[in-house]
N, C-alpha and C positions, 0 to 999 in steps of 0.2 A: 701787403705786409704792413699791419703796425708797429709801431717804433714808440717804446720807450723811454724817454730820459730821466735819470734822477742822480742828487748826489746821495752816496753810499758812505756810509760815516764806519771809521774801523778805529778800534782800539791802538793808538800808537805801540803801547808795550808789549801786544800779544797779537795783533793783526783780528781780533777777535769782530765779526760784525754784529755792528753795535743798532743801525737804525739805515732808513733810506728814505729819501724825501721826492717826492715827484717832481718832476719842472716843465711837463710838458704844457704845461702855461705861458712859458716863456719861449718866444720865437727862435729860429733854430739860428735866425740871422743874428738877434743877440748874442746866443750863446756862443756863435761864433768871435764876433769881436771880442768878446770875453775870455774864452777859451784860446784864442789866438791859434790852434790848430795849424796844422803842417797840410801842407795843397792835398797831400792825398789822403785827407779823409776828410772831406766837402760835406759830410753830414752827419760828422761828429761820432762814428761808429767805435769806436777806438776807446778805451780809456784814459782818461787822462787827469793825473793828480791834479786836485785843486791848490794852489800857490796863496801864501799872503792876501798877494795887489789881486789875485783874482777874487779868493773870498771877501775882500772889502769893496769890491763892486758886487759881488752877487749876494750879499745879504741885506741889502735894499729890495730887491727882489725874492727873496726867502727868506724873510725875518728870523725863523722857527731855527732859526743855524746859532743865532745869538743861545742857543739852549747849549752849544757845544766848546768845550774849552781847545782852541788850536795847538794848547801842549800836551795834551792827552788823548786829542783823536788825529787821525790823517782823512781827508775827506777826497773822495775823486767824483769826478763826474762820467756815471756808465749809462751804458745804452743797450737796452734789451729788444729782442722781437717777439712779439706778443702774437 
């Protein structure tokens, strides 16, 4: 089974999707520490909003997010299987 990850960028005022970015570049241990996840899902399957102190670590790592204003979108981090 491949697995997916990317953050999915949604329109705050309308939930409208707006863009989604790959990050299967980044190790799933990072993401982990980053994501700070709950025990029972060890490999990130879940959705889970992207926060502030979270996007100001991961856009060192995804630059291309500096394209997106945090008052106008909600960004989460999903997981597809491909």
């Amino acid at each position: 089974m491949k697995v997916t990850r990317s953050i999915c960028i949604y329109d705050k005022h309308n939930d409208k999707y707006l863009d989604e970015i790959g990050i299967d570049n980044i190790s799933l241990d990072i993401l982990k520490e980053i994501i700070n996840a709950d025990a029972d899902d060890p490999h990130l399957y879940k959705i889970h909003p992207i926060t502030k102190t979270q996007y100001e670590r991961i856009i060192v790592l995804v630059p291309s997010l500096s394209n997106y204003d945090l008052k106008k979108v909600d960004l989460f981090f999903e997981c597809f299987q491909a």
